[in-house]
C-alpha positions as CSV (number, residue, x, y, z in Angstrom):
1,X,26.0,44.0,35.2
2,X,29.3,43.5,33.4
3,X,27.6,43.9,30.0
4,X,26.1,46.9,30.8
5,X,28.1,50.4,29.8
6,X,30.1,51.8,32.4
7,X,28.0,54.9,33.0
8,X,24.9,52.8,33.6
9,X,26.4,50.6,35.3
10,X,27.7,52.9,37.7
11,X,23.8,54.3,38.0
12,X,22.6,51.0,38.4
13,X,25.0,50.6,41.8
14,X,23.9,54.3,42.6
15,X,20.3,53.2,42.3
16,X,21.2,50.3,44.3
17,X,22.8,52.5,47.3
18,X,19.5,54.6,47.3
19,X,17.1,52.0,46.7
20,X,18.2,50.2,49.9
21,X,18.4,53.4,52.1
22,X,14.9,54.0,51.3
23,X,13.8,50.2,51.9
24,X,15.1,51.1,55.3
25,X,12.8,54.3,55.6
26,X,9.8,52.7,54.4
27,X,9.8,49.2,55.8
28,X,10.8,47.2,53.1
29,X,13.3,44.7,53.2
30,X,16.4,46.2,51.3
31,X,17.4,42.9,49.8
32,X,14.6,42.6,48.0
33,X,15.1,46.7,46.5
34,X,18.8,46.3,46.2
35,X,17.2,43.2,43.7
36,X,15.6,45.2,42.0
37,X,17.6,47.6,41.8
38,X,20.1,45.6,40.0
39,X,17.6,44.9,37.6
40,X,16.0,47.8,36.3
41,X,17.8,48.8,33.9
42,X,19.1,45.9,32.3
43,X,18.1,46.7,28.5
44,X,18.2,50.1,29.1
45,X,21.2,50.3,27.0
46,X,19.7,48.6,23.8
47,X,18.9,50.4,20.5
48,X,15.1,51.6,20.4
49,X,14.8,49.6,16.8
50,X,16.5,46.6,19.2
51,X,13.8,47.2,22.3
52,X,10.9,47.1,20.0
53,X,12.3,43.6,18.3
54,X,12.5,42.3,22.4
55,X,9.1,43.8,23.1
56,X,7.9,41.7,20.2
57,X,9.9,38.4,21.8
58,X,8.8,38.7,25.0
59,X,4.9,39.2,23.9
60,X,4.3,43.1,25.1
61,X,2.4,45.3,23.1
62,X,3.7,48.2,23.2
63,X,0.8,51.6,23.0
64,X,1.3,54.6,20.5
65,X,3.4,56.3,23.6
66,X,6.4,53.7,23.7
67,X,6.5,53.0,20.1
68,X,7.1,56.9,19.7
69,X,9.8,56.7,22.6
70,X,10.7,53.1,22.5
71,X,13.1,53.7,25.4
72,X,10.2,53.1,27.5
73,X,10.1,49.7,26.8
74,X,13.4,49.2,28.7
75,X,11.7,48.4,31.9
76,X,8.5,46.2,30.9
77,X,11.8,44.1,28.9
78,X,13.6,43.6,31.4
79,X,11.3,42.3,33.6
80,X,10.3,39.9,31.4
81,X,13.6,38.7,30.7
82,X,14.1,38.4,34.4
83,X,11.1,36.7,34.7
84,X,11.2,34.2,31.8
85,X,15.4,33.9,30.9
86,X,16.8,34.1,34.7
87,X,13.9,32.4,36.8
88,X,13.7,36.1,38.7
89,X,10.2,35.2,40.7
90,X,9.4,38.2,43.1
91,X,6.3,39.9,41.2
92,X,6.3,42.5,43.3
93,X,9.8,43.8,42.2
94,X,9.1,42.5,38.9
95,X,6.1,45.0,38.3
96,X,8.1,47.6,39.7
97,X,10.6,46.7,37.4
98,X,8.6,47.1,34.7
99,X,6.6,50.7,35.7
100,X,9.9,52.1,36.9
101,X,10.4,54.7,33.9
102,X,6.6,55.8,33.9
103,X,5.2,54.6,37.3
104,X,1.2,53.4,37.6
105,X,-1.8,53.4,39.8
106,X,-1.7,51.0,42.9
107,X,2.0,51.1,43.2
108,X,3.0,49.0,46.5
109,X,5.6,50.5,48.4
110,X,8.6,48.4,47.2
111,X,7.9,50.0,43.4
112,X,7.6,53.4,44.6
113,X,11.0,52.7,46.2
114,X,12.4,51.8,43.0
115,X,10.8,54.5,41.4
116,X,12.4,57.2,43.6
117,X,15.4,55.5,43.9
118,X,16.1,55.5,40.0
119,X,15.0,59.5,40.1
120,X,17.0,60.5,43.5
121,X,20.3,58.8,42.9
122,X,23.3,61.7,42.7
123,X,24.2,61.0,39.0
124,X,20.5,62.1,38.0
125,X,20.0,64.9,40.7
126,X,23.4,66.5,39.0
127,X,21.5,66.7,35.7
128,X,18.2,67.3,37.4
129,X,18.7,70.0,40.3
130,X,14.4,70.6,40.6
131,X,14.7,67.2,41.5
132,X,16.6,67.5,45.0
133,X,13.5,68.8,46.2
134,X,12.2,65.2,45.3
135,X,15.0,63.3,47.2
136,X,14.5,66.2,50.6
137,X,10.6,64.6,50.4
138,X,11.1,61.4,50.7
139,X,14.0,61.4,53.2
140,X,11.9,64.2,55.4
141,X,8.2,63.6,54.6
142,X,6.5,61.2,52.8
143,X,7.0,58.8,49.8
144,X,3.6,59.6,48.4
145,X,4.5,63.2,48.9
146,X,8.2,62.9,47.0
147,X,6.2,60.9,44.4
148,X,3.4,63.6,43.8
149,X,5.9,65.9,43.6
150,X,8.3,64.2,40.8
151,X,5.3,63.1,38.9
152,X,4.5,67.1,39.0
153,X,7.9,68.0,37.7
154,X,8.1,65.5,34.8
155,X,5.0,66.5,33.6
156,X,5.9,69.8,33.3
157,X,9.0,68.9,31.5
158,X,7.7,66.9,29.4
159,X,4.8,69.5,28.7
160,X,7.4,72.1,28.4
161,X,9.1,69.7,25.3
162,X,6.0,69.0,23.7
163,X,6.7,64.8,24.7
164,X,3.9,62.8,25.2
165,X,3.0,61.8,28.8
166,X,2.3,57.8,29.2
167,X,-0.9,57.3,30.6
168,X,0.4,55.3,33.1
169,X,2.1,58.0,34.3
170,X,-1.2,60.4,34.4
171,X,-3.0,57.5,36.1
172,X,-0.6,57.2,39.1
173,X,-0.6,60.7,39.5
174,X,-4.1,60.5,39.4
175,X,-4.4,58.1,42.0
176,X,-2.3,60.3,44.5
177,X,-4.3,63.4,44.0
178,X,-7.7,61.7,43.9
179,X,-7.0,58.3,46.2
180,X,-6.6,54.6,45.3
181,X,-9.7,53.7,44.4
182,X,-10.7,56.4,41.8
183,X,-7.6,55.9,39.6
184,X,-6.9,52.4,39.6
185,X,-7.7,49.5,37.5
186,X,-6.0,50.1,33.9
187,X,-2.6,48.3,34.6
188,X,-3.7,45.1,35.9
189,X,-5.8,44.9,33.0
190,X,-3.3,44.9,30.2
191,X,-1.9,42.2,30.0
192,X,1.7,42.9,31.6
193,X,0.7,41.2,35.0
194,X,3.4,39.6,36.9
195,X,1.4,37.9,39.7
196,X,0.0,35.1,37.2
């Protein structure tokens, strides 16, 4: 943490705050999301020339998406780092670490945690007011629901932009519309597995 910039440092310990609240909500024990929390974003500061070069290192492959917008990288490095450098050994967080930027089919409830926790936190609902509505839904209603709904609004942003959507992103939305089994199957499949 004390490597990290100030400003994401301080939305790492925001993510941290939320990330346990929701474990709370949902079941999950918070030490294990205030982990992986803490994690998240641990390269999420690097250069994008710097995150392909540890992509490389740490044997990911990244698709025609994240080489365009090697900032989505940040996540499937740092959980390998964690993983390989610091002996970090929960695959569960770990795979949440790594889909929190883009999500995927057949996330358990500890990633969708993560995931929501990284998009709810008060820095990012200051620079993203649609996404209070996100936050309200998965305090009030469901965290499928706020999911659905998030995955909804960053699509249309990112539509809006012309960006490309990751495909893991379109398959975990997939999954929520259409149900668990339809959608899933592509992650586990490429090679990123944790639980080997």
């Amino acid at each position: 943490m004390d490597a990290l910039p100030q400003s994401l440092r301080e939305h790492v310990l925001r993510v941290e705050v939320e990330a346990q609240k929701l474990a709370r909500r949902y079941d999950i024990e918070p030490e294990r999301a205030r982990l992986a929390a803490l994690g998240h974003d641990l390269v999420r500061h690097k250069p994008e020339p710097e995150l392909l070069e540890l992509a490389r290192a740490y044997d990911l492959r990244p698709d025609p998406v994240e080489t365009a917008a090697p900032v989505l990288m940040h996540g499937p490095v740092a959980a390998k780092m964690l993983a390989r450098d610091y002996g970090y050994a929960d695959a569960e967080a770990l795979i949440g670490i790594d889909c929190h930027t883009t999500g995927r089919a057949g996330m358990t409830m500890l990633e969708k945690v993560l995931f929501i926790a990284d998009k709810i936190e008060p820095g990012k609902l200051d620079r993203s007011p649609a996404w209070r509505e996100v936050a309200d839904l998965a305090a009030t209603s469901d965290i499928d629901v706020a999911l659905l709904r998030f995955l909804d609004l960053r699509i249309d942003e990112a539509v809006a932009e012309r960006l490309p959507i990751h495909q893991r992103m379109l398959e975990a939305r997939n999954e929520l519309l259409l149900g668990a089994d339809a959608a899933r199957g592509t992650w586990f499949n490429s090679g990123r597995g944790y639980l080997t």
